[in-house]
C-alpha positions in Angstrom: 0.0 0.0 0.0 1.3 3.5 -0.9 1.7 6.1 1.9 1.9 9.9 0.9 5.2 11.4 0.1 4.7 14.9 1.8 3.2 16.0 5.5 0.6 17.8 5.4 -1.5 20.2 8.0 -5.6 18.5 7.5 -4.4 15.2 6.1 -7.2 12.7 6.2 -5.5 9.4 7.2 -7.3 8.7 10.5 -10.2 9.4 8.7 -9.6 6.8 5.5 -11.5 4.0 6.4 -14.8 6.1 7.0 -14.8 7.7 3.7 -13.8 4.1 2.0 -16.9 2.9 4.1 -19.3 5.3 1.7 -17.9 4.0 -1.7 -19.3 1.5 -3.9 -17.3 -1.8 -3.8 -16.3 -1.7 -6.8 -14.8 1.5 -6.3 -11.3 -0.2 -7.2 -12.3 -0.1 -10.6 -14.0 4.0 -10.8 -12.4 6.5 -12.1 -10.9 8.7 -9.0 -10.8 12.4 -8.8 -9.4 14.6 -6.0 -9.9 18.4 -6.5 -8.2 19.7 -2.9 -5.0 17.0 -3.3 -2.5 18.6 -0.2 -0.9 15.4 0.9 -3.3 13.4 -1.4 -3.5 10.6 2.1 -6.7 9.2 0.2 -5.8 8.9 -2.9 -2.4 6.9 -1.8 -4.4 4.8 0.0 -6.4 4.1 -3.0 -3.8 4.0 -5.7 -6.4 5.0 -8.7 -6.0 2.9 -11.7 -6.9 6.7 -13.6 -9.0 10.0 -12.9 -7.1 13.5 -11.8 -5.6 15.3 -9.0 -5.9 18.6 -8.5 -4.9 22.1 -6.0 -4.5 25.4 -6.4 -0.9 25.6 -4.7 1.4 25.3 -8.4 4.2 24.3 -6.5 2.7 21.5 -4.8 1.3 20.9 -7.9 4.9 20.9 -9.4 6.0 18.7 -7.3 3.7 15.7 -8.0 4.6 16.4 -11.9 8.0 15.8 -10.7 7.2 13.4 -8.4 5.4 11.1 -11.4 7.8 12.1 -14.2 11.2 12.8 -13.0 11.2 10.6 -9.8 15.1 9.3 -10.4 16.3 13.4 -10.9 14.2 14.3 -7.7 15.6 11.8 -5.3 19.4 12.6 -6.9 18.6 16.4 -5.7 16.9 15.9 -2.6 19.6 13.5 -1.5 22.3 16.1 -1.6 20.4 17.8 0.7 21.5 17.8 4.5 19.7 18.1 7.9 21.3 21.8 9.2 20.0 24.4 10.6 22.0 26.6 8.1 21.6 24.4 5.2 17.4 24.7 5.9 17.6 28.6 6.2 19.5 28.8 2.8 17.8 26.3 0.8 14.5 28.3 2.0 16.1 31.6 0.8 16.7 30.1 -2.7 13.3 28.4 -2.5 11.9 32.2 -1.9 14.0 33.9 -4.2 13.1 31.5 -7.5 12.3 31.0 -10.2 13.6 28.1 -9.9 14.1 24.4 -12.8 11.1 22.1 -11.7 13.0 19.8 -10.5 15.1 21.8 -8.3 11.6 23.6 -6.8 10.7 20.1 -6.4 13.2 18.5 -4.3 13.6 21.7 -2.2 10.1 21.7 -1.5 10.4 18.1 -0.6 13.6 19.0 2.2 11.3 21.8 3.5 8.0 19.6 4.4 10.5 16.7 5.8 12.3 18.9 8.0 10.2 22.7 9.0 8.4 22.8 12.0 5.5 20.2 12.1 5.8 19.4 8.2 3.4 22.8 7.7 3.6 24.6 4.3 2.5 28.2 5.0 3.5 31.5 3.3 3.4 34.7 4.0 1.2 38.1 2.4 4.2 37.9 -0.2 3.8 34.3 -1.0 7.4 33.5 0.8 7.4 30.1 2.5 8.0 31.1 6.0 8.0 28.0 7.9 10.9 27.8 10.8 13.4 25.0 10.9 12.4 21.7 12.9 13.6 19.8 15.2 13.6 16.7 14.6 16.2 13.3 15.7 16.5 12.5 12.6 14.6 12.7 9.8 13.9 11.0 6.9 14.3 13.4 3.8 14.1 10.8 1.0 12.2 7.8 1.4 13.5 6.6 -2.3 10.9 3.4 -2.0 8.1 5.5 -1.2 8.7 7.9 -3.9 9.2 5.6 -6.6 5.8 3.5 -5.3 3.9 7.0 -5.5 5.5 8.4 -9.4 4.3 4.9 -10.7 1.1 5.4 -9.5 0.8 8.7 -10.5 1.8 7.9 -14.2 -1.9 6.9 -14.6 -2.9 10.1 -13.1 -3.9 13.5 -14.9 -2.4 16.5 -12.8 -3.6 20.0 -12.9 -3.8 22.8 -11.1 -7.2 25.2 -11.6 -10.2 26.2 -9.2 -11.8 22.7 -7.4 -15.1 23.1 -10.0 -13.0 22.2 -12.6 -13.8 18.6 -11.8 -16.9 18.9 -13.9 -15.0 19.2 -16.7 -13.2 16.0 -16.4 -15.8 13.7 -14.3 -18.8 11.5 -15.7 -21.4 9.1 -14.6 -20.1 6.7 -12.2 -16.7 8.5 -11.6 -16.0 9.3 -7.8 -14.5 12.5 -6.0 -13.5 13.6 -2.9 -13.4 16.9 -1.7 -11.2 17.7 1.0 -11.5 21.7 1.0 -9.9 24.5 3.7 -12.5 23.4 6.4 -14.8 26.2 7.2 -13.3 27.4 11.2 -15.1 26.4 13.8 -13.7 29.2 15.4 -11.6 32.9 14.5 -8.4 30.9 15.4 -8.6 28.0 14.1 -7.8 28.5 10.3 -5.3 26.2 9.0 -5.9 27.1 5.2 -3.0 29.3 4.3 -0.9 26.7 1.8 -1.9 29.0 -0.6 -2.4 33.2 -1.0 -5.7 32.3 -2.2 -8.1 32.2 1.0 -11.0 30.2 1.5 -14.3 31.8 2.9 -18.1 31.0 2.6 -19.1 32.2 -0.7 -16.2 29.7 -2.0 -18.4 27.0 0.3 -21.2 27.9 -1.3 -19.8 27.5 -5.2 -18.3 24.0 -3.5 -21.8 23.2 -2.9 -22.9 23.8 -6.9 -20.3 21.7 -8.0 -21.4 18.9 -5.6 -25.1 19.5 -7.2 -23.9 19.6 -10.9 -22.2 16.4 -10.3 -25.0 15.0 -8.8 -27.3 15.6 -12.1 -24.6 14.4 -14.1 -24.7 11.0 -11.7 -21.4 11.3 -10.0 -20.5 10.0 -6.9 -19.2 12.1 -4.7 -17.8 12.1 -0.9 -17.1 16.0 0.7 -15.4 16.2 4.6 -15.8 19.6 6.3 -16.2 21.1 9.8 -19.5 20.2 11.4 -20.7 23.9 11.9 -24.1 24.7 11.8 -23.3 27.3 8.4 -22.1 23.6 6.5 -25.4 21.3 8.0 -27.4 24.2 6.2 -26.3 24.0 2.7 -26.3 20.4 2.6 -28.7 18.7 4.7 -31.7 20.0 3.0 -30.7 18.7 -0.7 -32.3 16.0 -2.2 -29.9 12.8 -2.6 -27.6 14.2 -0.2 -26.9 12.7 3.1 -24.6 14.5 5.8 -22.8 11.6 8.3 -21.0 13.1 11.8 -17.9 11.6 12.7 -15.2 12.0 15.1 -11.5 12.6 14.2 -8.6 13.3 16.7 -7.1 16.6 16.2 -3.4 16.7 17.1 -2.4 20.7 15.8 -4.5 23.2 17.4 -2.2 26.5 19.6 -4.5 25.4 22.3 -3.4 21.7 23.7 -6.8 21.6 25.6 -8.5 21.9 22.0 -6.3 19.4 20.6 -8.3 15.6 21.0 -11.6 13.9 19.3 -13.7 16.8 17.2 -16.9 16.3 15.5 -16.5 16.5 11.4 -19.1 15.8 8.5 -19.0 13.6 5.5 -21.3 14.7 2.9 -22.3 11.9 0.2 -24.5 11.4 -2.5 -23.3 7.9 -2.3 -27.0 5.2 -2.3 -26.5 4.0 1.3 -26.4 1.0 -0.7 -22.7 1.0 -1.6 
């Protein structure tokens, strides 16, 4: 089973098995689409036989282009690479300063996520990565069999990088898609959506929402996770075809350790409950 190549802040790992639960049992054989990829936990788990990834972050998205065509070049970069407090700071300052070849973004990137505090990709009003250095014992920078399990998986796998409703493009009857979007805060402070310059409020909620109808009429399956607010139950618990499922998930990065532990979330599905 592939694992995911990068850390990422809202990874959905612990929550894999419940979202698997809603699919059709054939679902081995659908075409798979992920619109929010980050980490892409899921879709690893899965290993598509075809469909599309997609996220708005280009250099993420760079990285999995890498990552699926150039996987031998990637590793021979990020290898160089060394676990310094000086080396992270200057590779960070080239990373900033750019433009940077793609496979060069790529492997830097990679050194960054596997060694900045908590594995976090965050940048600032300027679009700078600004991520601290980590500490870590000793950490694992290249993992050269995960990274060649992932780029063959991948090969099958369109990968672009364009607003999430541009899975209506690409998606047809029967195909499935998650939707892992920047979860709407359950509170002022609890916002862990800047990967990207591009935030993530309610009226972008609400167009999520229209794409999760169009698909429906065009009979795609799909499976959304989000915050369980009340703003969230109301677009989607009135729609016909729709179901909305709470479940718990263990939250382990909040600035508050007595918020971090088990928090409600929702799946929403048009998935027939009998899949």
């Amino acid at each position: 089973m592939a694992r995911p190549v990068l850390k990422w802040v809202g990874g959905k790992r612990r929550l894999i098995e419940e979202i698997i639960r809603l699919f059709p049992s054939d679902y081995p054989e659908r075409t798979y689409h992920e619109p929010f990829f980050g980490g892409g936990a899921l879709f690893f788990h899965l290993e598509p036989i075809r469909g599309s990834i997609n996220d708005v972050n280009k250099r993420l998205i760079n990285f999995y282009r890498v990552l699926r065509d150039n996987p031998d070049e990637l590793i021979e970069i990020a290898s160089k690479y060394t676990y310094e407090k000086d080396e992270y700071y200057r590779l960070r300052d080239r990373f900033n300063e750019g433009p940077l070849e793609d496979v060069e973004d790529a492997a830097i990137l990679l050194y960054l996520n596997k060694t900045g505090f908590n594995g976090l990709y965050r940048v600032n009003s300027k679009g700078e990565y600004n991520v601290p250095f980590g500490k870590y014992k000793s950490p694992r920078i290249v993992d050269v069999k995960r990274i060649q399990l992932a780029s063959s998986i991948l090969k099958k796998i369109e990968i672009n990088s364009e607003r999430f409703y541009s899975v209506a493009k690409y998606a047809k009857k029967g195909d499935i898609v998650y939707f892992d979007p920047p979860y709407l805060p359950v509170s002022d402070t609890s916002d862990f959506t800047a990967y990207s310059r591009a935030g993530f409020g309610y009226d972008d909620h609400m167009l999520l929402k229209d794409t999760c109808v169009e698909l429906h009429e065009k009979g795609v399956l799909f499976v959304q996770s989000n915050s369980h607010v009340q703003p969230i139950l109301d677009l989607y618990e009135a729609i016909d075809g729709f179901r909305v499922e709470t479940v718990q998930m263990n939250r382990s990065i909040n600035s508050n350790a007595s918020k971090r532990g088990e928090v409600n979330e929702v799946l929403i599905t048009n998935m027939p409950e009998s899949c």
